[in-house]
N, C-alpha and C positions, 0 to 999 in steps of 0.2 A: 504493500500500500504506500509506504515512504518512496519507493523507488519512482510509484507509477504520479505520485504528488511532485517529486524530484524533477522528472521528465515533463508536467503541465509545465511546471515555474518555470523550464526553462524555455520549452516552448513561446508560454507568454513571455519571458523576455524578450526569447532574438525575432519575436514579434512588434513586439513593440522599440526596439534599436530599429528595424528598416522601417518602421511608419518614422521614426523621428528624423533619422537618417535622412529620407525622400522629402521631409517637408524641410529639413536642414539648407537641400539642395535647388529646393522651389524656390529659386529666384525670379524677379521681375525683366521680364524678356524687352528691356530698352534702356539706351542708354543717355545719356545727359546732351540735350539738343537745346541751341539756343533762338529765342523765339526770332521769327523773321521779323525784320524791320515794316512796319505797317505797309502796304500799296498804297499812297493818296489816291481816292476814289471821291468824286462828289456826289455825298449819301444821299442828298434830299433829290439832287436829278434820278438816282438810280431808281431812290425809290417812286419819284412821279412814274416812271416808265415801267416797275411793277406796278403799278396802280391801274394805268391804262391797261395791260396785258390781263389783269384779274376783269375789268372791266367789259370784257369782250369776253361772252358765257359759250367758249367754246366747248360745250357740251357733246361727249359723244354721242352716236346713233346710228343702228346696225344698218339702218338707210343709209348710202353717199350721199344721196341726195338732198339729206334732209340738213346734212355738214358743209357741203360743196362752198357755200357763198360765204358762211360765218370762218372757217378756215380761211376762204381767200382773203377777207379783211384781215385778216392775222397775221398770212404771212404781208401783204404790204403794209402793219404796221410795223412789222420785225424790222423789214426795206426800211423805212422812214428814221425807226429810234436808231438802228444802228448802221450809218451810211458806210463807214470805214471797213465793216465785215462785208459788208453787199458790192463794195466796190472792188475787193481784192478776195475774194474768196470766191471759189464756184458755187452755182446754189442748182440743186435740180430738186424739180417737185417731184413724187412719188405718190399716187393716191391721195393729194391733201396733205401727205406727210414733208418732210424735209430733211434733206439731205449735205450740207456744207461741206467741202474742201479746201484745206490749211496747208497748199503743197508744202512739203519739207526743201529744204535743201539737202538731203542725203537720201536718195531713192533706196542704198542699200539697209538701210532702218525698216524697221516694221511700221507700221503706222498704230496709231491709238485713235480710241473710238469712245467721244463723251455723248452718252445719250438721254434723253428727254422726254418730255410727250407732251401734246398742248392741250392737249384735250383733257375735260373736267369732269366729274361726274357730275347729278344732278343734283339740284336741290329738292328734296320735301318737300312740296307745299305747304304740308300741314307742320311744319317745324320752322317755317321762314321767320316767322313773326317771333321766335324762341331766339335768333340772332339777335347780337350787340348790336351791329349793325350789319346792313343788308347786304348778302353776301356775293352782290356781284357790285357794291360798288367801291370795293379799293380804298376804305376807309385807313387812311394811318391817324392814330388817334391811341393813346397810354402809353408808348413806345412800342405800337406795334403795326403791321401793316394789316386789317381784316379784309378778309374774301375767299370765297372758292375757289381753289388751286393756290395760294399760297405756297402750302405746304405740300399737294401736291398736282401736278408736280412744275408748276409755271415758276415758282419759288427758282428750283435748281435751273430752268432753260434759260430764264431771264438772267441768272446768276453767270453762267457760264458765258453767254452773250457781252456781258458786264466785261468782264475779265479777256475779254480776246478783244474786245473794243479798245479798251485802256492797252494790253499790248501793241496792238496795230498803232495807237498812237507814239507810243516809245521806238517805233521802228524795229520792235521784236520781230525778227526771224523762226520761226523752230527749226531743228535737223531732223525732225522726224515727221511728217506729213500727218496732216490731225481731221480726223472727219467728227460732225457733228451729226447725229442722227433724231431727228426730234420727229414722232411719231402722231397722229393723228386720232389714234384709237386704240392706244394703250387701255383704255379702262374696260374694254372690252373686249379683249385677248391678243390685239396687235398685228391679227393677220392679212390686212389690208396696207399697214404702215410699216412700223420695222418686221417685220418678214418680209417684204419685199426689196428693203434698201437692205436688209443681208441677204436677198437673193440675187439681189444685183453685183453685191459686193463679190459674192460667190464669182457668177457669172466673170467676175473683170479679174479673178485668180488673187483677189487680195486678202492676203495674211494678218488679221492683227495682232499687237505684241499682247496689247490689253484693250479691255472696253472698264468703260464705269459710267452705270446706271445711278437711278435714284435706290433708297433701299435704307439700310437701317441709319441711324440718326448718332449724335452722343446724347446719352442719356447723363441725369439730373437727377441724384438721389430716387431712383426707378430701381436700383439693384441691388437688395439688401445686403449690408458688408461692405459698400464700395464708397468711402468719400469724395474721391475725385470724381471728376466728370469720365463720364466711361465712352471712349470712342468706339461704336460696332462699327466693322466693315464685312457686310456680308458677302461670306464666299460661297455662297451655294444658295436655293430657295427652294423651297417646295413646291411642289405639284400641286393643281388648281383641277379639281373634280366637281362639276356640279349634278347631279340624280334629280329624275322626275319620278315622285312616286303619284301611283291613279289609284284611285278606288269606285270600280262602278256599280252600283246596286238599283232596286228596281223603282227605289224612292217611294213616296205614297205621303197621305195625312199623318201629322203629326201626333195625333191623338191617337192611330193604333204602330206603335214604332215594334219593328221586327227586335230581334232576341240581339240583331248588331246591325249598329246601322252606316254609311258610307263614311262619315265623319268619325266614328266612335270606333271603326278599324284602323284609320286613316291616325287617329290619335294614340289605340297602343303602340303601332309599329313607331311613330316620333318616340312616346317612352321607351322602349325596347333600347331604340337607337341612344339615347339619352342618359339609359344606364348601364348601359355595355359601349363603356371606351373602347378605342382600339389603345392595346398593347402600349406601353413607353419602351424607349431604348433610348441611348445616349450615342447620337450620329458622329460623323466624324465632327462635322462644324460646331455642334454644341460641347464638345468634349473639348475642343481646342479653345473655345473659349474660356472655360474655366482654367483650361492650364495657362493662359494669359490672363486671366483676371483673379485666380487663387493667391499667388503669391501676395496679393494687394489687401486682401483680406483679414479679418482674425485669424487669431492660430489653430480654432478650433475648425473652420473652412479649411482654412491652407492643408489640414489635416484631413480633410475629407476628400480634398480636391487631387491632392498631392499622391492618394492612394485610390483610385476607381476602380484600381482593382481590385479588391477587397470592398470599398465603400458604395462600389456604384447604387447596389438596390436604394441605399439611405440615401443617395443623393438625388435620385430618381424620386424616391419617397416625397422630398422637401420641396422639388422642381414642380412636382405636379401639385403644389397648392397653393400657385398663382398661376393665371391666365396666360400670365406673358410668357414666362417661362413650362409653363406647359405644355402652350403651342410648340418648343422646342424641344422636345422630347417623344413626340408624338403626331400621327394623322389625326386629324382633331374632326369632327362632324358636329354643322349647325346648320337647324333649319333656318330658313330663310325669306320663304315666301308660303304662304298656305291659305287655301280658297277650297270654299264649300257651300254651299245655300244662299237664295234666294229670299227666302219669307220666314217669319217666326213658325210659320204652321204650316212648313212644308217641310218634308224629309228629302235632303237631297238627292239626287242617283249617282253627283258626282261629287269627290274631295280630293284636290291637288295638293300635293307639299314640292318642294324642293328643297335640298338640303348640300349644303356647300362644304366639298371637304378638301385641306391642303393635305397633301401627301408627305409624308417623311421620306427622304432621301433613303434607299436602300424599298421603299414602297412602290406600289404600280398602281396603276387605274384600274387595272382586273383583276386584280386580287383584294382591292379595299371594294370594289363592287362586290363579290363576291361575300367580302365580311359584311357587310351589310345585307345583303341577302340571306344569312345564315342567322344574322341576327333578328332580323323581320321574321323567318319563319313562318311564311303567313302567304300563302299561294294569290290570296284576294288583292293584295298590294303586288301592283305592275310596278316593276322597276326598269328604268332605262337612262343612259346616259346623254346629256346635252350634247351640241357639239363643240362647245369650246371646251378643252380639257389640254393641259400639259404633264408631262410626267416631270416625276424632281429634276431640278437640273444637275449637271457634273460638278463635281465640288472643288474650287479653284487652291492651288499653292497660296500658303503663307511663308515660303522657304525662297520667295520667288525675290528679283530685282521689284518688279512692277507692285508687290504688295507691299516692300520694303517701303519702297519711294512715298507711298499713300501713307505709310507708316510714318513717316518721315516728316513729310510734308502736312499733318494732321496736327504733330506735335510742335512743329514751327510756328502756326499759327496758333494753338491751346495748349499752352508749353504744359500745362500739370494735368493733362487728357492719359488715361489709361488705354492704349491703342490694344484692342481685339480681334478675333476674329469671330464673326457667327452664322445663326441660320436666319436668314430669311423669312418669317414667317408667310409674308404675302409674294404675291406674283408680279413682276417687271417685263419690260421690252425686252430685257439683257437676257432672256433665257434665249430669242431669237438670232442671238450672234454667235450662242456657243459654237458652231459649228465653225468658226472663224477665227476662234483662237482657245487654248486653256484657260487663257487668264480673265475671268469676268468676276466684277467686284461692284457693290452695291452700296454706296454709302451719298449720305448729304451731311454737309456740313451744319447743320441747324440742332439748336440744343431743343430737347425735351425731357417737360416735369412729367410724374405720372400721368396728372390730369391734362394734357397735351396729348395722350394716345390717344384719346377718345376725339379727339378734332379729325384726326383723318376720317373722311366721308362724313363729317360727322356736324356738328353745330357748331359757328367761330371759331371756323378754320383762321388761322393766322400766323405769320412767321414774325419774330421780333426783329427791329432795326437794326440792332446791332449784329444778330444773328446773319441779316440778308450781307452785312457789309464783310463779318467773318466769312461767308462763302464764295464771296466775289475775289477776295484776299487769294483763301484758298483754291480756289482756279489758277489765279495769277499764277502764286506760288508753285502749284503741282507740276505746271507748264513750265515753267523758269528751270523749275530741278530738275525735270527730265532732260535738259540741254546737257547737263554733266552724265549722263547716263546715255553710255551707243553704244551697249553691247550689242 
């Protein structure tokens, strides 16, 4: 009995030597960068000229037609606010969408691809009047600038625009040829706008080094454990699934209702789905972030973080009990849309749901159809797939030059920023270039508090002043630094 008590002790020792050991060794992956000297930018011009851009409710719409002229106004106010890119830059229109050329002086360079989308989603009616101010008119007002697409994603085109303007006027050169890709129907899966300026790109045999979309943010006290400002740049995104479920019955009077009725099938299968998650795992991109953001942490994290392999279930455990981070861990399903009946005293014959699910990386479209069908269990619910649907996209290097530089160039600007990598929870343009290069990366320069997640799509969308003039910076910046980098 001593011997086999002998052998725990020591077990739990040289157990707990390598947990101490591994967190011993958890250092903070960056080293001492000093902040760049400001860009002079003239903030209140830039921001007039997001204000017009917010002003103009280019809302998407699976019609062309119903886009065609509010685009056109768009791109000739892009013409007008920024004469110096229109004059020296090539511009070819694509479906609505837009496509810029920054020839390089080194054709043997790869080129880089900053992309956008102009397009906005809609507003609520019934939520308009719930606005500070009205959310197509470009209100800058508390230090902030209010309106739809702010933040996304007219905030980052305009930004970028800002920042190649101001170079064209210093007589900047690049050595690497720079396209802008600014899409016209990102909010509705892209396949009219950037999938066709990356199939054109395809078409002309061009390689890029890197793209950078819109995509995760730095967050603001959002991360529990983290004081500094925590920079994501996301290197992968999940897969975007949305499901029609049907239920058809024979309907009738209210007053004599069958033993199940169209709605009340239609509502176990939503519960079903609602208490049967799919599975957690810890993907490559969310795993990588903790090993870039554990070291920053208490000891009792760094401890957790430091050992996943041992500690994964527990950490898994804690991820899934907030929203943000549990969309990181997991295909997540949420209904969306649901319709049934006509009259208080009629029993319907028909109830729609749809229910919108992001994919985990390592997930497919027919195998999460499939868990959800297993979990309905219920022959009476038709299930079918929309057609817009992406599978996760490829997960980009952090060991790379191009993530280095983002790296880089992040912390020049927000010198005390925690630079990460992560997952994507939502969907971008950027999944339609992967085929163009490895390197695609997802980030905006704009800070967010918790309550700031809920403005995307959402009520008093806004970007702060200071925030719009740190991103315009950081364009300048990103562009400047890659002159020293031609591998």
């Amino acid at each position: 009995m001593k011997k086999l008590s002998f052998i725990f002790l020591l077990v739990v020792g040289v157990l707990a030597l390598v947990l101490c050991a591994r967190v011993y060794h958890f250092t903070p992956r960056r080293a001492q960068i000093k902040m760049a000297a400001p860009a002079p930018i003239d903030l209140d011009a830039a921001l007039k000229r997001l204000a017009q851009a917010v002003q103009q409710p280019t809302v998407s719409a699976s019609d062309p037609g119903d886009t065609t002229d509010r685009f056109r106004r768009f791109h000739d106010f892009l013409a007008h606010a920024y004469p110096a890119i229109h004059a020296k830059l090539t511009r070819e229109i694509i479906n609505g969408s837009l496509l810029y050329t920054w020839k390089g002086t080194d054709e043997s360079l790869k080129p880089i691809l900053f992309a956008a989308h102009m397009d906005v989603v809609p507003v609520d009616p019934k939520s308009e009047a719930d606005w500070k101010y009205p959310p197509f008119s470009g209100t800058v007002a508390d230090g902030y600038l209010w309106g739809r697409g702010t933040m996304d994603d007219k905030g980052s085109l305009m930004a970028i625009l800002e920042a190649l303007e101001h170079l064209l006027s210093q007589g900047f050169q690049p050595f690497r040829t720079i396209y802008l890709a600014f899409g016209h129907d990102e909010e509705i899966g892209g396949q009219e706008g950037a999938r066709k300026i990356a199939d054109l790109l395809a078409s002309r045999h061009i390689e890029l080094d890197f793209v950078l979309d819109e995509g995760s943010s730095v967050l603001d006290d959002v991360l529990p454990g983290i004081d500094a400002p925590t920079a994501l740049i996301g290197i992968a995104e999940k897969g975007y699934l949305s499901l029609d479920l049907n239920v058809e019955t024979a309907g009738g009077h209210a007053s004599i209702p069958p033993a199940q009725t169209a709605i009340g099938t239609l509502s176990q299968a939503l519960t079903a789905l609602n208490r049967t998650p799919f599975p957690s795992r810890l993907p490559e991109p969310t795993k990588l972030m903790l090993e870039f953001l554990g070291p920053d942490m208490p000891w009792l994290k760094r401890l957790l973080f430091a050992n996943l392999w041992l500690f994964d279930p527990l950490v898994r455990y804690k991820l899934a009990r907030e929203p943000l981070t549990n969309a990181a861990i997991r295909t997540t399903l949420a209904p969306t849309v649901i319709e049934g009946g006509i009259r208080e005293n009629v029993l319907p014959s028909k109830a729609h749901a749809i229910v919108n699910l992001r994919l985990l990386p390592g997930d497919t479209s027919e195998r999460a159809i499939e868990q959800v069908r297993k979990t309905i269990a219920d022959s009476a619910v038709q299930i079918s797939a929309r057609q817009t649907r992406a599978e996760p996209s490829p997960v980009s290097e952090t060991n790379s030059l191009s993530f280095r530089l983002l790296q880089r160039t992040i912390r020049e600007i927000i010198p005390d920023a925690v630079v990460a990598p992560a997952l994507l929870v939502a969907a971008t343009d950027s999944r339609h270039y992967a085929p163009l290069t490895q390197q695609v990366y997802r980030f905006l320069p704009i800070t967010l508090g918790r309550s700031d997640l809920q403005r995307y799509h959402g009520i008093d969308e806004r970007i702060g002043a200071q925030d719009y003039a740190r991103a315009i910076r950081f364009y300048i910046q990103l562009i400047r630094n890659g002159q020293e980098w031609k591998n």
